[in-house]
C-alpha positions in Angstrom: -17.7 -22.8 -3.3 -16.1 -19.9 -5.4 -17.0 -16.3 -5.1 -19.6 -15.7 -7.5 -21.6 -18.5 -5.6 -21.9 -16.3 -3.1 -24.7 -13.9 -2.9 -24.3 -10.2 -2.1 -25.9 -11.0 1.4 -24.0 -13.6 1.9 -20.8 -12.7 0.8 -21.2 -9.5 3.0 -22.3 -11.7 6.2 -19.0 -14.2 5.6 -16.6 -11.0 5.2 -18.2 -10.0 8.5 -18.3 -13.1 10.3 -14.4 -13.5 9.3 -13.5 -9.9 10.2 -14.9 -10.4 13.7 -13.1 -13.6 13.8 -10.1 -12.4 12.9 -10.2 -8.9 15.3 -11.3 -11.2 17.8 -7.9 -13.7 17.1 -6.1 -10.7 17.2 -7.1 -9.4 20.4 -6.6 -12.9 22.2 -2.7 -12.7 20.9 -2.5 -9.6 22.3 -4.2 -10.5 25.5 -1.7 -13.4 25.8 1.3 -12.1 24.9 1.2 -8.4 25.0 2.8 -7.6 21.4 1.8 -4.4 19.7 0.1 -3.6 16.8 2.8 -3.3 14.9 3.1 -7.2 15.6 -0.2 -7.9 15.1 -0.1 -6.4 11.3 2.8 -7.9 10.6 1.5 -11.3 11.2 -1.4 -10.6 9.1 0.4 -9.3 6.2 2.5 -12.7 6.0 -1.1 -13.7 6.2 -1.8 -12.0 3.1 1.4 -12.9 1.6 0.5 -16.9 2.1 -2.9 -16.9 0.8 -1.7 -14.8 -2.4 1.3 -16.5 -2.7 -1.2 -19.5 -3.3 -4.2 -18.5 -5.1 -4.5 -19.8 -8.9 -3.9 -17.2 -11.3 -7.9 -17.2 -12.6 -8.7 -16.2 -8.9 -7.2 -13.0 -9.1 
């Protein structure tokens, strides 16, 4: 399912869903193994880096 399948109250609920998923990952990391922030955005800018790094050009 692309993006534009996706309706605007959808798309909203699945960025939300994921963003609490993802805070919520987060905070379990830190729980575990009390790294700081700084840490924490660093892992999710490599993240970013892998998902970009592998997105087809007519995604973008």
């Amino acid at each position: 399912m692309g993006y534009n399948d996706f309706t605007d109250e959808q798309l909203n609920q699945v960025c939300e869903d994921a963003f609490v998923n993802i805070k919520e990952a987060c905070m379990r990391l830190q729980e575990k193994t009390k790294c700081s922030n700084k840490v924490v955005i660093e892992m999710l800018n490599n993240v970013v880096e892998f998902y970009t790094s592998n997105t087809p050009e007519s995604e973008n």
